[in-house]
Structures are given as C-alpha cells and as structure tokens.
C-alpha positions, -999 to +999 in steps of 0.1 A: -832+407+843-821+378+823-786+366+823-772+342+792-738+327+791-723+306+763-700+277+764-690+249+740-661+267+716-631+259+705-607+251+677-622+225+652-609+211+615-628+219+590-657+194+585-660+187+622-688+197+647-688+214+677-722+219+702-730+253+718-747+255+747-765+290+766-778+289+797-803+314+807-810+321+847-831+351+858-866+363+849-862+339+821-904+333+822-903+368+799-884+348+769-905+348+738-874+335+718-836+330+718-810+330+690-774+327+679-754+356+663-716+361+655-692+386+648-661+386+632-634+418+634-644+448+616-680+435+609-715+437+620-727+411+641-747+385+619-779+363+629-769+331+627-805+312+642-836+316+664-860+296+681-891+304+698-888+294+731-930+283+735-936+258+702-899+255+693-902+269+657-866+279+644-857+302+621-820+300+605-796+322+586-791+306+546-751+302+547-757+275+580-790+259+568-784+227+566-755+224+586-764+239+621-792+229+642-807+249+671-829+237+702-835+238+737-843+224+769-868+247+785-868+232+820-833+235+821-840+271+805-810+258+779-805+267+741-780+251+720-763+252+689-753+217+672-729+229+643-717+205+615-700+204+585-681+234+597-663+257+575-634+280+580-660+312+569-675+297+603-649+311+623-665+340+647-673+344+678-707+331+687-731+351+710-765+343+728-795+360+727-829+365+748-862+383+734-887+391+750-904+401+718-934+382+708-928+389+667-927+372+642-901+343+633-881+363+607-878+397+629-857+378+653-829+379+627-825+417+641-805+424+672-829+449+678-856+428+688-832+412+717-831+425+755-800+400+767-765+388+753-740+367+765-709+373+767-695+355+735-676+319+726-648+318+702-653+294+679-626+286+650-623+265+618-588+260+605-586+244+570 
C-alpha cells in the first residue's frame, strides 16, 4: 500500500502562484509515475500533469503548459506542483496520484492507470 497526501492550497489572486506538495509513504519502491488531477463540481476529474518517478520526464495537460511545473524529490518520496500565472478556470480541487504502471508518458493522463489518491487540496483563484 501506498499512501499520498496533498498540502499547499489555498485562496490566491489571479496571476499569483501557489506550490503543491504530495508526500508519498508506504511501498512507495512500486511507483513508476505520479501525477496531478482536479475536479471541479459536477465534472469529471481532469489530468492536470505527470512525471515519471525513475528519469523525471513529465507529461502536462495543454490549458497549464506553460504555466505549471511538476517535479519531485525522490529521497524524500515528494512530488510537487509549482503553479503560476494562475487563473480563476484554475480553481478545483487538486488531487495526487501514484502508478505503478510502467506505460507510456501520455497514458498517465488516465485515472485508470493510477492505484493511489490523496485526499484532495482546495485550491481557488478569485479574479
């Protein structure tokens, strides 16, 4: 088993940043990958970005290319989630992901291919 818990929301003005962090503890030698999704009410929960935990390459959704960044620390077992430019259309909550897929890069946009999720972190924009 793999536990992942989220921290870093909040309320932010549009333009500003904020810096998501998920901390994975457990069996977490099985990761292949981790990534970021959110949800907002009434929808389907939407990839947001990926990154292969051996290697580092990331994958990210079109609307936050640019704009977020995605990494981790993998001897603290640690993703994050450095958001900029933020937008009110930003405004979800934000969950964590663990794979222990080994796909490829652009399958990971699927919550399908992921075994473990957090519990989610409200993030909002206001304009």
């Amino acid at each position: 088993q793999v536990q992942v818990v989220e921290s870093g929301g909040g309320l932010v003005q549009a333009g500003g940043s904020l810096r998501l962090s998920c901390a994975a503890s457990g069996r977490t030698f099985s990761n292949t990958a981790m990534g970021w999704f959110r949800q907002t009410p009434g929808k389907e929960r939407e990839f947001v970005a990926a990154i292969r935990w051996s290697g580092g390459s990331t994958y990210y959704a079109d609307s936050v290319k640019g704009r977020f960044t995605i990494s981790r620390d993998n001897a603290k077992n640690t993703m994050f989630l450095q958001m900029n430019s933020l937008k009110p259309e930003d405004t979800a909550v934000y969950y964590c992901a663990a794979s222990t897929s080994g796909i490829a890069m652009t399958r990971y946009t699927m919550t399908r291919y992921y075994d473990y999720w957090g519990q989610g972190t409200q993030v909002t924009v206001s304009s």
